[in-house]
N, C-alpha and C positions, 0 to 999 in steps of 0.2 A: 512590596515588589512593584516596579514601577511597568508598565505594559503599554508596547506603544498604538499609535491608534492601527487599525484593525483594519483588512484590504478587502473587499470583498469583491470586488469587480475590477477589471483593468479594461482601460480604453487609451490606448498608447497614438499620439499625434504622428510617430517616425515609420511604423510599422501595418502590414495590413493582417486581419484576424481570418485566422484559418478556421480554427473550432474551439470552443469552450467548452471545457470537459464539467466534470463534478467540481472540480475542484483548481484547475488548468486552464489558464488562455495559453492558447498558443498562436505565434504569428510565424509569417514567414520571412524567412531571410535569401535574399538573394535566392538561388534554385538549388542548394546544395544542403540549407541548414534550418531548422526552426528554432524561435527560439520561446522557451519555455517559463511560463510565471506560474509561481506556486502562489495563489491567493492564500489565505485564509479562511475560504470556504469551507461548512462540514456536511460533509454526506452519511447518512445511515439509512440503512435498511434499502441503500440506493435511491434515495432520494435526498437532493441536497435543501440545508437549510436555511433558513434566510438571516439569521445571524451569524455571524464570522466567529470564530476562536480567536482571542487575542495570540500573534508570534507564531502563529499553528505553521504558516507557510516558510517562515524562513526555519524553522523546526525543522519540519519535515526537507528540504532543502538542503541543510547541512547533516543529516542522518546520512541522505540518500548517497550525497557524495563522498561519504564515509565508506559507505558498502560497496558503491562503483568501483572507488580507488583498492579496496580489500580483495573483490572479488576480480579483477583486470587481468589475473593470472588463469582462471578459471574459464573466460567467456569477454569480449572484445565489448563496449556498453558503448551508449548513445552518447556519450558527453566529447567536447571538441575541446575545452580548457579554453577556447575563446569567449572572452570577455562581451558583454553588451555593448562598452562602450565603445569598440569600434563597428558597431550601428546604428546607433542614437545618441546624436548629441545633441537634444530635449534635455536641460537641466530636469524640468519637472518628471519624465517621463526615468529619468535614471535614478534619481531618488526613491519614485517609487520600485523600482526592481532592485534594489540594495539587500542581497542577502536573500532575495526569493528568486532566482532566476539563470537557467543554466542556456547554452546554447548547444545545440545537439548534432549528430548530423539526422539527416531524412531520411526514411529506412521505412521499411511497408511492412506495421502491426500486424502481428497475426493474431486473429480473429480468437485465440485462446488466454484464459487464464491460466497460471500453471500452479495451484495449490497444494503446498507438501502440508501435513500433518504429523508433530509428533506426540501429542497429548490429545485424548478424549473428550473432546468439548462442542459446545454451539451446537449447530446441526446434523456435525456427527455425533456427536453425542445422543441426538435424538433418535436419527438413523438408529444406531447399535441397537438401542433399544428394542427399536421395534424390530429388527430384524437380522442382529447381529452379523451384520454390515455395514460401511461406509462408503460409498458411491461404488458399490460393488463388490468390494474386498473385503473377504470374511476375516473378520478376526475372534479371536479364541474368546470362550466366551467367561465372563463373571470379572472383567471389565471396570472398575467404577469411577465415576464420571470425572472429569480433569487427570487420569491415570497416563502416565506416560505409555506410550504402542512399542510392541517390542524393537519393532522399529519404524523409523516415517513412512508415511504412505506418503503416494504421487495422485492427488483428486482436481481434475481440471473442471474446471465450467468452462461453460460460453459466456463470452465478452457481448454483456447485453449495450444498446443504446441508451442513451442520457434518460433517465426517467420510464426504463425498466429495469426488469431484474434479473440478477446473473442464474442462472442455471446451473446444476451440476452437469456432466455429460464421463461418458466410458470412457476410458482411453481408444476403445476402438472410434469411437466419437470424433477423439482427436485427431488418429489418426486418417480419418476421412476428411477434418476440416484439414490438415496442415503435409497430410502425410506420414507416412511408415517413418521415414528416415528421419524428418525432422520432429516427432511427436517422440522417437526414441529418445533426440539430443536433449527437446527440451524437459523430457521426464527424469535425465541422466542428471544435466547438469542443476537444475531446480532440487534436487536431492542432495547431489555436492555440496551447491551452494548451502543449502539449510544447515546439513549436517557442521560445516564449518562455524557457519555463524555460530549457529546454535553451541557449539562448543565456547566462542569464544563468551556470547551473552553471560551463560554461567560462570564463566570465573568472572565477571561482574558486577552479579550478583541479579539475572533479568534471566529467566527462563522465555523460551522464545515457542508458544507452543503450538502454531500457526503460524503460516504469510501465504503471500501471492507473490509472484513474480510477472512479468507481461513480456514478450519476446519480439523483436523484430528483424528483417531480415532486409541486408540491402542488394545491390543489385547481383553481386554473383550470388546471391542465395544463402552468405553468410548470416551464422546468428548472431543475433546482439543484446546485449538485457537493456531494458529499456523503463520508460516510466520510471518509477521510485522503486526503493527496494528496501526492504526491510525497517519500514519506518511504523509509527505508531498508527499509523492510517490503514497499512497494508498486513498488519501484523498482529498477533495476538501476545502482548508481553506481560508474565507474570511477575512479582520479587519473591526473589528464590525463598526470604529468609520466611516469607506466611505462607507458601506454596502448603498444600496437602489435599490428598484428595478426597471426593464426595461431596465437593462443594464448588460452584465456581470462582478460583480463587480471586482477588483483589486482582488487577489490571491497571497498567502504566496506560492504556489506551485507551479507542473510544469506547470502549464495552462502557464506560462509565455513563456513556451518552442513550449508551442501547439500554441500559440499565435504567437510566431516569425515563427517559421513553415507554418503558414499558408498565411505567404505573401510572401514566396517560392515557387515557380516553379515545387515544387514536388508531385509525387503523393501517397506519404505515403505507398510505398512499397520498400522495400531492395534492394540496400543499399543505406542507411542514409546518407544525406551529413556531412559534416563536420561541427561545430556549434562554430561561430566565441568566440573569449575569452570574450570580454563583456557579449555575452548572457551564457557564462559559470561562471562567477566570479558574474554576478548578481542574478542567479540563487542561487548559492551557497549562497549568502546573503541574499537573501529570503525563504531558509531552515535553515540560524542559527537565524533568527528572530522569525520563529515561537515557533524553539527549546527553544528560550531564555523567551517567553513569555508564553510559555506551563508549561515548567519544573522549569520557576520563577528563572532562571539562570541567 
């Protein structure tokens, strides 16, 4: 399989840079719109790494706009369907955004993650254990680990900065950062959306048994989904056909990265070692697999 070369940074001649996220430049456009590059960068354990995943960004790129266009009946999202190229005509500079790069409208992030759960695993998983809860919410007990929950829980954190770490937090939590009325919508509709997905994943053959969603709101206050949505980055995807539980199962995602990670010597603070080419080129093969069974490609 041929992989082409690999993005790690963007420094665009047309445009001026707003913020570099994990994984995201962002620039702005005119005063109404940003527009968004999906590098190739990888992040774990919230700390991003210095080598790129081959393909990882226009991956994640065409996922996302999968789930956008899926979910548009459910919740209004960031995307404009305008094109870059009626903002940069830089040959060089449109080349490199070829298949990584959406333009959005502007819309003020709320300060929350919105994470549904509907399998036993990672941190909840540990949680249960020790106290047969998961960010709060008791669930019944004798439980075993990767088990599907009778049904999705709604566990938000706090949207930490570049080179910290997200937090879990209550729902009363949220509703302090964001509000009653809107910490309802987005525990209502972050549940909708899952449940759908999640329906759809499995008859795929991708149990979905985690994500995150990110929310923004423009200026009448309406909500928007925003960021990525339901991609290998944001999400926990199993194949349904080795799924079982008391194990955690195999993973289309980066769990593969957290996974080699953790028989390193490191202790998951900055800076990142270097992440040998196998664990980057396998990587990269376990996000065009999901791509390819998601999107039926």
């Amino acid at each position: 399989m041929q992989y082409s070369n690999p993005l790690y940074q963007t420094s665009l001649n047309s445009l001026p840079l707003v913020h570099r996220g994990k994984v995201r430049d962002i620039y702005a456009v005119e005063d109404e719109y940003l527009l968004i590059v999906t590098t190739d960068r990888l992040s774990a354990f919230d700390v991003v790494f210095p080598t790129p995943v081959p393909d990882k960004g226009r991956i994640l790129t065409e996922v996302s706009n999968f789930w956008f266009k899926r979910t548009e009946s459910i919740i209004p999202n960031q995307l404009t369907g305008i094109e870059a190229s009626r903002f940069i005509s830089d040959p060089d500079d449109l080349s490199i955004l070829e298949g990584r790069t959406v333009v959005v409208r502007k819309l003020r992030a709320l300060p929350v993650e919105a994470i549904v759960r509907g399998y036993l695993i990672g941190s909840g998983w540990k949680e249960y254990q020790q106290t047969g809860q998961v960010c709060g919410i008791t669930l019944k007990s004798g439980l075993a680990m990767a088990e599907q929950l009778p049904e999705p829980i709604f566990t938000p954190s706090s949207k930490a900065e570049l080179g910290e770490h997200d937090e879990n937090i209550s729902y009363a939590d949220t509703e302090g950062l964001v509000g009653k009325d809107l910490a309802a919508e987005i525990r209502d509709i972050s549940l909708k959306i899952y449940i759908d997905a999640a329906e759809y994943a499995y008859s795929k053959g991708i149990i979905i048994a985690d994500t995150k969603f990110e929310f923004g709101v423009d200026q009448a206050g309406r909500l928007h989904l925003i960021d990525e949505v339901l991609t290998p980055d944001s999400s926990r995807f199993w194949p349904v056909e080795s799924y079982r539980t008391g194990i955690s199962p195999p993973s289309y995602d980066k769990q593969f990265v957290r996974d080699y990670l953790e028989t390193l010597n490191w202790n998951k603070q900055p800076p990142a070692p270097e992440l040998p080419e196998l664990v980057l080129l396998q990587t990269s093969e376990k996000y065009r697999q999901v791509a390819k069974k998601l999107l039926a490609l």
